[in-house]
Backbone of each chain as ProteinMPNN parsed JSONL, in Angstrom:
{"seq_chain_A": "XXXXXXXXXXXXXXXXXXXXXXXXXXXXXXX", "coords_chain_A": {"N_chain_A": [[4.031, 29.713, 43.24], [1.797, 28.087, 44.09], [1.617, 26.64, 41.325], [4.256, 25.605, 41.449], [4.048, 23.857, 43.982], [1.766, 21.888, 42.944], [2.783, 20.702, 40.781], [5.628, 20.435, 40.305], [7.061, 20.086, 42.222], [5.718, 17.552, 43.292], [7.115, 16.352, 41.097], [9.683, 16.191, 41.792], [9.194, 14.873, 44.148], [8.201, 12.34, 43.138], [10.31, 11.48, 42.026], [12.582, 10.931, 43.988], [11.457, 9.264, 45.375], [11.679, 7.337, 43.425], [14.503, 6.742, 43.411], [15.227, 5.963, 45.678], [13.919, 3.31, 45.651], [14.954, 2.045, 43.208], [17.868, 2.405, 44.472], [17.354, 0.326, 46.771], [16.713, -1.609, 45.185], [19.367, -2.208, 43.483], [21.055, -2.413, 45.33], [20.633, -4.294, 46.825], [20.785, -6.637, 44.679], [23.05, -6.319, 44.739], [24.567, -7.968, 46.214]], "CA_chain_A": [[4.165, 28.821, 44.392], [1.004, 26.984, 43.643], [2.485, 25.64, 40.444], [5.225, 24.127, 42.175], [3.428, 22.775, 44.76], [0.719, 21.183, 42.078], [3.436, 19.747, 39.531], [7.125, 19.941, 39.874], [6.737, 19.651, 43.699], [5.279, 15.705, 42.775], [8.15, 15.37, 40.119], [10.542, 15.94, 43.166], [9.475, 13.728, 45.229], [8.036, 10.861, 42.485], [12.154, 11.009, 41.793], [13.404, 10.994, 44.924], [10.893, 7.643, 45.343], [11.86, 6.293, 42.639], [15.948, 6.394, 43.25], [15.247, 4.908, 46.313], [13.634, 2.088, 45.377], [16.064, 1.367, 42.771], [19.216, 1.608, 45.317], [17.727, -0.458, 47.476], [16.892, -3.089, 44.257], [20.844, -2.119, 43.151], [21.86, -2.596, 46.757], [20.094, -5.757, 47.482], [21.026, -7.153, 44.018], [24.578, -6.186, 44.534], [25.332, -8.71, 47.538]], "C_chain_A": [[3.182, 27.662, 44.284], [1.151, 26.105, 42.688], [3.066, 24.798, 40.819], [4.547, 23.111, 43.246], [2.595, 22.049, 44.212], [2.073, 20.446, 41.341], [4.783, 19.576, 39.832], [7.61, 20.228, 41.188], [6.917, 18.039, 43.408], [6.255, 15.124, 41.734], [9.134, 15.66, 40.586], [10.574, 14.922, 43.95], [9.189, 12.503, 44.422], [9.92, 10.64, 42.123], [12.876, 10.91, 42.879], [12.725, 9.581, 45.386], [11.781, 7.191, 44.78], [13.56, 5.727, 42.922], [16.089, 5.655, 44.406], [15.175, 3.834, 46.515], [14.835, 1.503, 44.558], [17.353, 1.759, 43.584], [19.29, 0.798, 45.939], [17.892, -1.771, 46.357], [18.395, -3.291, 43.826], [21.907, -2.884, 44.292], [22.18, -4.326, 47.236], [21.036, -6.86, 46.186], [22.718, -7.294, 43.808], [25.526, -7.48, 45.295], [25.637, -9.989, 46.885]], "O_chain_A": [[3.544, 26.488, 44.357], [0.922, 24.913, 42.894], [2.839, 23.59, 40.755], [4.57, 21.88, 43.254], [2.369, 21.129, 44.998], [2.104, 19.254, 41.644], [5.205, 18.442, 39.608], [8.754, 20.682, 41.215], [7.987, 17.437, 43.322], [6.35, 13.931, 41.449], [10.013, 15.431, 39.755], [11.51, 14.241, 44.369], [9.793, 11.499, 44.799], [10.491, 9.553, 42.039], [14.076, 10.772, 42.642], [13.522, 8.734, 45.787], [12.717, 6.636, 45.356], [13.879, 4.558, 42.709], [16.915, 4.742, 44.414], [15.914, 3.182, 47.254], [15.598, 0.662, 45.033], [18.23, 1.081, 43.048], [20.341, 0.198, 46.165], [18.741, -2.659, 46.433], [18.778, -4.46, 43.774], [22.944, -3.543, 44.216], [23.074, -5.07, 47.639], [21.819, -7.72, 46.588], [23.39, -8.02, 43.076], [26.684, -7.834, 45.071], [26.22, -10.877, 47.508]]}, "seq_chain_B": "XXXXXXXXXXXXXXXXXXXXXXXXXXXXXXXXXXXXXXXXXXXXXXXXXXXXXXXXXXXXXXXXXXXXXXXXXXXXXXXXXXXXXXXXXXXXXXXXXXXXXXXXXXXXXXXXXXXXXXXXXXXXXXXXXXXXXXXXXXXXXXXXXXXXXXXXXXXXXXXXXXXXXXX", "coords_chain_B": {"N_chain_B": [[46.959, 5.713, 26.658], [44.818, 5.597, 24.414], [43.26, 5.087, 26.812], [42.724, 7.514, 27.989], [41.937, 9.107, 26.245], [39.587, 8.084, 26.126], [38.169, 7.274, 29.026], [39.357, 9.659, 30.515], [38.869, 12.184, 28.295], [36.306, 11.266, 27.649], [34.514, 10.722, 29.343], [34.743, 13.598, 30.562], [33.664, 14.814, 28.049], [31.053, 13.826, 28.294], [30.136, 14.612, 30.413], [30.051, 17.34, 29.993], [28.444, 17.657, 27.653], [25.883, 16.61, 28.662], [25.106, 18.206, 31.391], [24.603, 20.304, 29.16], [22.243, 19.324, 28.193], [20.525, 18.433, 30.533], [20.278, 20.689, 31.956], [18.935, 22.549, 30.09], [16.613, 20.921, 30.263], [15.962, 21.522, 33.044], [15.481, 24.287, 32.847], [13.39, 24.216, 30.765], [11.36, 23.033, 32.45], [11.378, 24.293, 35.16], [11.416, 26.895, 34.102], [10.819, 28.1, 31.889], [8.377, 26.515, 31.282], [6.452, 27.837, 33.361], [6.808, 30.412, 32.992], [5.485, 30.587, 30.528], [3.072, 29.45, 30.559], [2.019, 32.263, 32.584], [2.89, 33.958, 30.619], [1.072, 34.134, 28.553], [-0.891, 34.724, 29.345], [-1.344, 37.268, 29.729], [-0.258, 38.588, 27.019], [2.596, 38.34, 25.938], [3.628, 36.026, 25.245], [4.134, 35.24, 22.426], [6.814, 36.048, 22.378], [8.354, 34.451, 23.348], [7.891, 31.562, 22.333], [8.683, 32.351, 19.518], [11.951, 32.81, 20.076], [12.95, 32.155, 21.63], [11.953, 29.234, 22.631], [12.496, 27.678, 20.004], [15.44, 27.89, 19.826], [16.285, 26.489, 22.464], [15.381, 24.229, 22.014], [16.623, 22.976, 20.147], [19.615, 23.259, 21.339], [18.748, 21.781, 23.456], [18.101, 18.528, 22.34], [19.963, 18.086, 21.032], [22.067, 17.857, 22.985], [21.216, 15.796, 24.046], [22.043, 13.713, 22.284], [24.569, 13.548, 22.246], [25.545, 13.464, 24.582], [24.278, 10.773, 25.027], [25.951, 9.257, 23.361], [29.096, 9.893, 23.919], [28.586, 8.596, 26.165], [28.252, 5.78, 25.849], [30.486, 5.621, 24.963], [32.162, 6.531, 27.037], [31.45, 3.774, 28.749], [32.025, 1.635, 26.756], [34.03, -1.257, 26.022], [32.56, -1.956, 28.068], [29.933, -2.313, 27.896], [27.427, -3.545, 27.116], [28.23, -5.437, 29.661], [26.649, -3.169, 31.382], [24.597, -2.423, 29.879], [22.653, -4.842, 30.233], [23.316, -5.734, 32.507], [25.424, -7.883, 33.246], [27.526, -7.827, 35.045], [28.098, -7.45, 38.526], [29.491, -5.102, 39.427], [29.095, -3.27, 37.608], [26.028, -3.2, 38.058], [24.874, -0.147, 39.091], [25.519, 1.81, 37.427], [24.527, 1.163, 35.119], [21.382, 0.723, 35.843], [21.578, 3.299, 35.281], [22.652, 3.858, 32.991], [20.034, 3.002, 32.039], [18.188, 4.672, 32.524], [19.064, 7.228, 31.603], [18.684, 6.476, 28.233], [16.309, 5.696, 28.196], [15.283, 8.16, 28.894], [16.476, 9.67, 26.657], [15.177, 8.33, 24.511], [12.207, 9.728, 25.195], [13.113, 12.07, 24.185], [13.129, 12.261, 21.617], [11.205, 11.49, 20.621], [8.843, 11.812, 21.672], [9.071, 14.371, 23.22], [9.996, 16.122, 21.118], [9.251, 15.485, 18.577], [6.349, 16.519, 18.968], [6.75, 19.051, 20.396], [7.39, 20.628, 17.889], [4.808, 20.677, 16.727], [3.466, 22.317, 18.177], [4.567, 24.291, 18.179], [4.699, 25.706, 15.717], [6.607, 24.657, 13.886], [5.663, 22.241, 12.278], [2.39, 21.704, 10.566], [-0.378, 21.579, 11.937], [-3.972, 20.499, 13.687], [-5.815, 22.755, 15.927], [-6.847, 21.176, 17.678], [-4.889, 18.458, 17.501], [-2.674, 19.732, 17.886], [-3.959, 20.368, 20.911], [-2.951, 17.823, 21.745], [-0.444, 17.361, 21.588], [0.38, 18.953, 23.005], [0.312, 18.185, 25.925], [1.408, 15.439, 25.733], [3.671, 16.317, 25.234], [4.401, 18.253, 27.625], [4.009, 16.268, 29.525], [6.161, 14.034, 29.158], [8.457, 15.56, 29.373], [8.193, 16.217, 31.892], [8.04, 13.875, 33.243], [10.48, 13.234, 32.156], [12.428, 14.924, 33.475], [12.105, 14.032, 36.483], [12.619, 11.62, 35.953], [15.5, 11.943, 35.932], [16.755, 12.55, 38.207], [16.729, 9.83, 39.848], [18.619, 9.125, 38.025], [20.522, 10.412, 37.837], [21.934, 10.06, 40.459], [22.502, 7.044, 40.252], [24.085, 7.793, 38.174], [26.608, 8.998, 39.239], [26.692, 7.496, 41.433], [28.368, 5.228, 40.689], [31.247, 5.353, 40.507], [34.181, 3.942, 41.166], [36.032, 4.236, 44.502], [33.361, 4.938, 45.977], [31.409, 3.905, 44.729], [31.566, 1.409, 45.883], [31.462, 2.289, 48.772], [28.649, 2.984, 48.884], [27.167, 0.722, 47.794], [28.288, -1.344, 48.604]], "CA_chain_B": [[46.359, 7.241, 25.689], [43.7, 5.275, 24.298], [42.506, 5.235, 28.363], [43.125, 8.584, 28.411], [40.579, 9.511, 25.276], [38.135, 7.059, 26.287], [38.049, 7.429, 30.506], [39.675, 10.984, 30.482], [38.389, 13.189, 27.566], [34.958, 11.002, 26.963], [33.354, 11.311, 30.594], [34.683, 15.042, 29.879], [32.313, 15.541, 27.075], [29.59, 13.426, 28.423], [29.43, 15.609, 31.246], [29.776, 18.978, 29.644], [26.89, 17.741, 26.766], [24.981, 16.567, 29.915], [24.665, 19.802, 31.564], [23.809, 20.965, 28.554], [21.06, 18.705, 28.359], [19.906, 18.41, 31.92], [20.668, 22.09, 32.261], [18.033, 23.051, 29.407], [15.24, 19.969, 30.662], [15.398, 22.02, 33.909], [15.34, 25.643, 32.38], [11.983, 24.375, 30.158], [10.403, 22.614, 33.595], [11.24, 25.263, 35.998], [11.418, 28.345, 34.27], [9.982, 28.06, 30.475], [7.014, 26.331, 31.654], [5.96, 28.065, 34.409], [6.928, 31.491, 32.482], [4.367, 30.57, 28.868], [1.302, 29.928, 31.737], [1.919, 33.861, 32.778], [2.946, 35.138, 29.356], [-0.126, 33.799, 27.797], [-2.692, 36.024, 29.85], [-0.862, 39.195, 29.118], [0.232, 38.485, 25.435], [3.845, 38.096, 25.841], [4.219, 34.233, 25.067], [5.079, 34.719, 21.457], [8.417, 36.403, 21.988], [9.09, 32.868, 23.895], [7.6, 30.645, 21.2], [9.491, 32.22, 18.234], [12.682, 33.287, 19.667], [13.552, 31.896, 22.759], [12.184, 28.02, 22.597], [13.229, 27.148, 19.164], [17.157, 27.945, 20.047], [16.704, 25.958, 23.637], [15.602, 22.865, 22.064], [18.042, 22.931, 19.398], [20.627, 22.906, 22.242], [18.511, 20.079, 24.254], [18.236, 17.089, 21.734], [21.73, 17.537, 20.064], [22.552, 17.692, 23.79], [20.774, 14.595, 24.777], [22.573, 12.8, 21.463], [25.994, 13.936, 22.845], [25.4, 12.953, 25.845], [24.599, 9.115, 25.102], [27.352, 8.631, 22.443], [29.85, 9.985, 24.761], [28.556, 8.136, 27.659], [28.142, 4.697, 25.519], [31.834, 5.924, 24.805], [33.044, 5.436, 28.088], [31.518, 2.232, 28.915], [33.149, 1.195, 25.623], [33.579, -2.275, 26.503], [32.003, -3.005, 29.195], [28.926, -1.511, 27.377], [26.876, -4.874, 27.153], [27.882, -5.284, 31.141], [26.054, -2.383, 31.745], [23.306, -2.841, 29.741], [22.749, -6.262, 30.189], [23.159, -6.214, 33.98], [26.203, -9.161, 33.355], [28.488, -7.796, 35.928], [27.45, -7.003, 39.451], [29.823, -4.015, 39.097], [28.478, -2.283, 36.737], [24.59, -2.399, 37.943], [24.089, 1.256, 39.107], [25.484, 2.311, 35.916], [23.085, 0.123, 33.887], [20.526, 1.639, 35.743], [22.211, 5.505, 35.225], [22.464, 3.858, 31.373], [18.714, 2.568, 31.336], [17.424, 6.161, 32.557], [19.034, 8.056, 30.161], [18.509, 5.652, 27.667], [14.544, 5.603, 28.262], [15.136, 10.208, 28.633], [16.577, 10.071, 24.855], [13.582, 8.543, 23.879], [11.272, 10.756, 25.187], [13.019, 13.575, 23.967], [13.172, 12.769, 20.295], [9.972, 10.18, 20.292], [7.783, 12.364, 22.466], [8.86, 15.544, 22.882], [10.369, 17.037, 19.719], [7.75, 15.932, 17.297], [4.834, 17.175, 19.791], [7.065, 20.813, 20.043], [7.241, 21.005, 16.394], [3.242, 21.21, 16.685], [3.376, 23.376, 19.438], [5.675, 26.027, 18.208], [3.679, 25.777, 14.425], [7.251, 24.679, 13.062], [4.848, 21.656, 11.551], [1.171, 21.798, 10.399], [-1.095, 20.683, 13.173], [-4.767, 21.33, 14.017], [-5.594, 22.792, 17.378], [-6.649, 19.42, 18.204], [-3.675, 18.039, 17.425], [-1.789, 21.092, 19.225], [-3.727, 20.279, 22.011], [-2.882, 16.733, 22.252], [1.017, 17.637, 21.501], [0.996, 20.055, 24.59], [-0.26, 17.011, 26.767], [2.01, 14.566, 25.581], [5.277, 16.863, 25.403], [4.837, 18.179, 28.966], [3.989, 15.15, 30.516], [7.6, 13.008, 28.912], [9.453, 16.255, 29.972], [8.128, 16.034, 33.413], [8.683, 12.714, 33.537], [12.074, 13.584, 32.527], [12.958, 15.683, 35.124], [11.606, 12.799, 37.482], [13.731, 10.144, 35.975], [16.867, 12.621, 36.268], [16.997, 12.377, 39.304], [17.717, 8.464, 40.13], [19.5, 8.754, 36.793], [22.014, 11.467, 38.135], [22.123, 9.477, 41.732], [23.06, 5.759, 40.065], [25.552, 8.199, 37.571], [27.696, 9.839, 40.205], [27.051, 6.463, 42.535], [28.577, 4.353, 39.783], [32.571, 5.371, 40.227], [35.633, 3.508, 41.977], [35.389, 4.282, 45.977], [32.57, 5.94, 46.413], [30.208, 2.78, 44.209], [31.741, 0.606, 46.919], [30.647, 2.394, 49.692], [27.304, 3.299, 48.853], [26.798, -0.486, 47.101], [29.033, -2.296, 49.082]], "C_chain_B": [[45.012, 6.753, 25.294], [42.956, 4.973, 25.617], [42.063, 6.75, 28.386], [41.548, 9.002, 27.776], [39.17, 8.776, 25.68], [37.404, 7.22, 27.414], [37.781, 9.273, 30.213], [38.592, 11.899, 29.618], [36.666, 12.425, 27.041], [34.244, 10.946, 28.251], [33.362, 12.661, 30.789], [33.514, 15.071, 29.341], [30.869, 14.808, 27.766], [28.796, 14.067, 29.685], [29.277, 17.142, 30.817], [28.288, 18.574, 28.656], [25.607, 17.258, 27.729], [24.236, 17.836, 30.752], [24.352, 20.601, 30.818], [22.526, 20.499, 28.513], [20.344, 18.762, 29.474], [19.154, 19.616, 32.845], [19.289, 22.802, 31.712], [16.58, 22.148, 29.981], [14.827, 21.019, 31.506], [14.779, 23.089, 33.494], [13.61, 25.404, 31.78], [11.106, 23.878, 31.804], [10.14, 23.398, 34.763], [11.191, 26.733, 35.933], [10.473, 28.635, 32.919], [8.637, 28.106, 30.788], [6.249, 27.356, 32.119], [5.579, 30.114, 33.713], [5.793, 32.06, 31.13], [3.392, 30.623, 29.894], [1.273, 31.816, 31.447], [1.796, 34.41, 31.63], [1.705, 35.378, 28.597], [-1.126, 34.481, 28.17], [-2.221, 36.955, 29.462], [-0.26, 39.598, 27.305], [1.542, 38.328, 25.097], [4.283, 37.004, 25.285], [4.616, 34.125, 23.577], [6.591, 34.829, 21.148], [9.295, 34.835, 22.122], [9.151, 31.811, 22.617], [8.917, 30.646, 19.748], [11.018, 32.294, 18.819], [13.626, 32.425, 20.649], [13.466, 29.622, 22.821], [12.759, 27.045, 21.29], [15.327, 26.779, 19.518], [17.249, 26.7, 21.443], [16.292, 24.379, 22.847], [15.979, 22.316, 20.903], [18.646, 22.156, 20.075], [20.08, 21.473, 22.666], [18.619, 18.981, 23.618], [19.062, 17.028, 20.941], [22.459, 17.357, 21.566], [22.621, 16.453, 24.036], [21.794, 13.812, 23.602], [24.189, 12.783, 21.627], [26.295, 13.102, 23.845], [25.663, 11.424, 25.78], [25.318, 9.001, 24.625], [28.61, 9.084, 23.574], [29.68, 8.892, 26.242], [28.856, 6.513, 27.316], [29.842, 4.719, 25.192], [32.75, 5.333, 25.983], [33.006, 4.552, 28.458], [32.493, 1.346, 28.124], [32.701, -0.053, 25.555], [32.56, -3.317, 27.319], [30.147, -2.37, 29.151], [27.747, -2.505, 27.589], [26.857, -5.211, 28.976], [27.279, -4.313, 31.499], [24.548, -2.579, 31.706], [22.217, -3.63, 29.909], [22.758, -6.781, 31.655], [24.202, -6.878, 34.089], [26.75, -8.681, 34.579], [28.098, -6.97, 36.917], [28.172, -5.259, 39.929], [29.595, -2.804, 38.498], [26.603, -2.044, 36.864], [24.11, -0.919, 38.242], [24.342, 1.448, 38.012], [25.157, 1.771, 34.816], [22.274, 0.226, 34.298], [20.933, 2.831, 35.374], [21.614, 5.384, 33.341], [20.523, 4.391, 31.148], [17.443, 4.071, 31.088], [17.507, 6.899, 31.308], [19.237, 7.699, 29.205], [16.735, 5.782, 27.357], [14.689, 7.763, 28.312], [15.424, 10.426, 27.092], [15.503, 9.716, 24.504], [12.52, 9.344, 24.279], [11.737, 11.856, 24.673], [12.816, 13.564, 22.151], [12.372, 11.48, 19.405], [8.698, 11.282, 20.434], [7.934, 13.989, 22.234], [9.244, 16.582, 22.176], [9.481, 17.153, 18.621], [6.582, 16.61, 17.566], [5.632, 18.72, 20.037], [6.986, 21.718, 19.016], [6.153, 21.148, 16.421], [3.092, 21.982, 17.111], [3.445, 24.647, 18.877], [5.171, 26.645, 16.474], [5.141, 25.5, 13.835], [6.874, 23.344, 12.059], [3.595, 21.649, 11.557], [0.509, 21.097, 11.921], [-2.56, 21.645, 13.243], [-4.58, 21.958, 15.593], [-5.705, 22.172, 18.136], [-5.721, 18.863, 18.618], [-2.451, 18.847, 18.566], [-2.231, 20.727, 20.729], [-3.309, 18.973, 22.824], [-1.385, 17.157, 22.595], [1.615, 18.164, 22.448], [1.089, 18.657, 25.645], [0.542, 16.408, 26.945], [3.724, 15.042, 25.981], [5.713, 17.101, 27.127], [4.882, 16.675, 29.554], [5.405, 13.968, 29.962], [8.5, 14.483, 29.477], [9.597, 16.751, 31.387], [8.521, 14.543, 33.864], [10.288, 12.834, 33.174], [12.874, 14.319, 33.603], [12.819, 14.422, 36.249], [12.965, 11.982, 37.452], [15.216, 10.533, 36.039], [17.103, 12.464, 37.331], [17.772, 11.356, 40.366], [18.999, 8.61, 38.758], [20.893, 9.241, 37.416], [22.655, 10.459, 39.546], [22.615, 8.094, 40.801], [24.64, 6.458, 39.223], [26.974, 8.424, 38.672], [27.705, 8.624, 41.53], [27.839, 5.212, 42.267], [30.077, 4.24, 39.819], [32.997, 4.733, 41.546], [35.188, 3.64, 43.841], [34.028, 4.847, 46.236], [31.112, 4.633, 45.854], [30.546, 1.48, 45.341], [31.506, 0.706, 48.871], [29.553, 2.929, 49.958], [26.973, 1.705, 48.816], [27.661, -1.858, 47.787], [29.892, -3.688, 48.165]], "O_chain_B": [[44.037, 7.36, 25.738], [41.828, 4.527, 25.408], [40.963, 7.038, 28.858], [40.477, 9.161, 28.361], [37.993, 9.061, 25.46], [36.183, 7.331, 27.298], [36.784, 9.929, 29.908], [37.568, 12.304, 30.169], [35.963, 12.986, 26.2], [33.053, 11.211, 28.084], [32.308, 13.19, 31.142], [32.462, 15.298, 29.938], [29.763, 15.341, 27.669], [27.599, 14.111, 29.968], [28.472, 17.942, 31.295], [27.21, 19.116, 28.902], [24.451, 17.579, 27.45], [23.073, 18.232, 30.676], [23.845, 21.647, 31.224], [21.629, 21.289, 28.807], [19.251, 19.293, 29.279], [18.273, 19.695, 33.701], [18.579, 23.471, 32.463], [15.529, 22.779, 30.092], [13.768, 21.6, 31.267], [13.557, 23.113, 33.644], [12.701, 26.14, 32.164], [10.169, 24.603, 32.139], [9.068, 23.363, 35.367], [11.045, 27.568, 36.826], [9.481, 29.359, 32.994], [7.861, 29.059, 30.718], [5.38, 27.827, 31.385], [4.579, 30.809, 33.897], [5.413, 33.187, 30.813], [2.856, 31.696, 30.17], [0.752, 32.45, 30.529], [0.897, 35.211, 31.374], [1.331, 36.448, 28.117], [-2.098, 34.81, 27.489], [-2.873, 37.606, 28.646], [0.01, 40.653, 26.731], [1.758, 38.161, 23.897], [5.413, 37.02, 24.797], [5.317, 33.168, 23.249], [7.331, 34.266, 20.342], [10.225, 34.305, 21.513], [10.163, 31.37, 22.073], [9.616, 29.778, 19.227], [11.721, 31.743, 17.972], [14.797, 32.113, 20.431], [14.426, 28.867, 22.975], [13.317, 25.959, 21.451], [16.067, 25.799, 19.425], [18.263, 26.002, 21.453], [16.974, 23.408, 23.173], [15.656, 21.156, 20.646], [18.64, 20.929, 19.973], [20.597, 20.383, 22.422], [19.302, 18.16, 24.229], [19.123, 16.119, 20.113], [23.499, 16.701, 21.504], [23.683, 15.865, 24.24], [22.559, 13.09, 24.241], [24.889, 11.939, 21.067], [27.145, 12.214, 23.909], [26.662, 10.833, 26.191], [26.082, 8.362, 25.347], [29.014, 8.052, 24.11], [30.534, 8.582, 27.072], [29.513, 5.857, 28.125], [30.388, 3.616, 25.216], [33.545, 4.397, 26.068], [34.063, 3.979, 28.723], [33.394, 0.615, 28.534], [31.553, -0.346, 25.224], [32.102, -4.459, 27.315], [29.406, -2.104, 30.098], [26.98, -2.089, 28.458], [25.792, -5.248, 29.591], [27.245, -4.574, 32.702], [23.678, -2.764, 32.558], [21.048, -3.268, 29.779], [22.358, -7.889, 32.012], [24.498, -6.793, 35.281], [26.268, -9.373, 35.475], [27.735, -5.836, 36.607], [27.548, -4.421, 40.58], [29.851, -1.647, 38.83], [25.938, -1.23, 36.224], [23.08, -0.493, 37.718], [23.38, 1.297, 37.258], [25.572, 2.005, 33.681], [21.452, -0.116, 33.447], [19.915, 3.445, 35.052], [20.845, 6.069, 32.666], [19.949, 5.329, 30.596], [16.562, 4.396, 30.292], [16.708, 7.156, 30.408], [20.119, 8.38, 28.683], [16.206, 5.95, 26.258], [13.976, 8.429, 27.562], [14.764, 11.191, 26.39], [14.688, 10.564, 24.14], [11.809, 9.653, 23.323], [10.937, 12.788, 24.599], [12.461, 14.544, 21.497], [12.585, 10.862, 18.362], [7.841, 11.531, 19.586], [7.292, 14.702, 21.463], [8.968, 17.754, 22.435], [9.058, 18.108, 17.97], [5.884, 17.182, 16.73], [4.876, 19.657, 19.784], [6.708, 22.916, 18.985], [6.044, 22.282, 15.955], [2.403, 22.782, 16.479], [2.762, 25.666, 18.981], [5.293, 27.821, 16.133], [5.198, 26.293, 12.896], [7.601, 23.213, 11.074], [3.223, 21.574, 12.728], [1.007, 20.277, 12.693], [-2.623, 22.857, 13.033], [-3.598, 21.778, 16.312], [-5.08, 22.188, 19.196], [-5.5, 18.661, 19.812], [-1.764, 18.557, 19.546], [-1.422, 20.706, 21.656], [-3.273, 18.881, 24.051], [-1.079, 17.3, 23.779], [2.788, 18.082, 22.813], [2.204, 18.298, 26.022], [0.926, 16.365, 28.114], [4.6, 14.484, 26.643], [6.643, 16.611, 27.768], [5.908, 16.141, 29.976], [5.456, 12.951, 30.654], [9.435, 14.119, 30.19], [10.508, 17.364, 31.943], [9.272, 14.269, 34.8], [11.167, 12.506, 33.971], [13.819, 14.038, 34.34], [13.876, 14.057, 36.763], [13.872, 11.747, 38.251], [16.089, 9.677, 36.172], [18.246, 12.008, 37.364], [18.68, 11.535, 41.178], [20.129, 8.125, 38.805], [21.978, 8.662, 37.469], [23.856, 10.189, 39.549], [23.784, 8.43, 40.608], [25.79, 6.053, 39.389], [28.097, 7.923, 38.625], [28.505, 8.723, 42.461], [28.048, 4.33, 43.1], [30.517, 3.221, 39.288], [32.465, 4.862, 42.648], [34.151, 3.165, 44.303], [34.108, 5.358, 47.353], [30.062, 4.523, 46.487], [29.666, 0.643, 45.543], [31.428, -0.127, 49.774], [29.307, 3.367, 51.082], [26.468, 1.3, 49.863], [27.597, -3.044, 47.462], [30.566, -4.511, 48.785]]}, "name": "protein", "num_of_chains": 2, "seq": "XXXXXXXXXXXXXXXXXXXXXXXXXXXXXXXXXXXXXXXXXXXXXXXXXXXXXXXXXXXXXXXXXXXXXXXXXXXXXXXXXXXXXXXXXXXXXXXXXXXXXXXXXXXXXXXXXXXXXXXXXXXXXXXXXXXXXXXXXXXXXXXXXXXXXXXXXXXXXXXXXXXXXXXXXXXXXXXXXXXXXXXXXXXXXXXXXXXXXX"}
């Protein structure tokens, strides 16, 4: 449990950042 | 027919060699990993080493090479619009490309030659071994990471469904 919550916890959510950002840059760039 | 092979039977394979690929990233990040920590205090971790990670990343980087040729397959044409950004149509899936595009290289830049140290299937000191550990996890965590938007621009990239996410 501590594992996950130390490492592949943070490479959950740094990817769930990151796809956000790029839909909105996809989104924005789409118009 | 030539739609057929190209659309039809080549997003086929690029999703079955995908899940193989994606399938095995997870297996080493959520279960491999986490499984060598434990084995290693109690003495278990070589059954993994010799018997079990050689065969999985076999599968993973003939996966990952499946994967893009099939996928650069279906673009086909409009391969360059993808890549290239040209056509406002095709940007999620020129990001989906660029991901797993930038994941092949880590897997057979980063973390195949640094496993081969790992696993002793090439010379290395322990130095070296311990840089190789360092380097391998950290591109196959970052892979997992970048799967994530990758899979979200893939599956946001088709016919109705890229028009009402992307308008």
């Amino acid at each position: 449990m501590k594992y996950f919550l130390d490492s592949l916890g943070w490479t959950v959510f740094w990817g769930v950042v990151l796809t956000l950002i790029l839909y909105n840059i996809v989104r924005y760039a789409m118009q | 027919m030539m739609d057929f092979i190209q659309l039809g039977i080549g997003r086929w394979l690029h999703v079955i060699s995908g899940v193989m690929w994606i399938g095995l990233l997870y297996y080493f990040n959520f279960v491999q990993v986490p499984a060598m920590a434990e084995a290693s205090k109690d003495g278990t971790a070589a059954g993994i080493s010799k018997h079990v990670a050689p065969r999985a990343l076999f599968w993973f980087r003939w996966a990952a090479v499946a994967t893009w040729l099939f996928g650069a397959m279906v673009l086909g044409k409009a391969f360059f619009d993808a890549f290239l950004f040209l056509k406002p149509a095709y940007y999620p899936i020129g990001v989906g490309a660029w991901l797993g595009t930038i994941m092949i290289f880590n897997v057979w830049v980063l973390i195949w030659p640094n496993q081969q140290k790992i696993l002793g299937m090439v010379q290395a000191t322990d130095e070296e071994k311990a840089k190789a550990r360092r380097v391998a996890s950290l591109a196959s965590r970052t892979n997992t990471m970048l799967s994530i938007p990758m899979l979200f621009f893939m599956t946001a990239s088709g016919g109705v469904f890229r028009t009402a996410v992307f308008g």
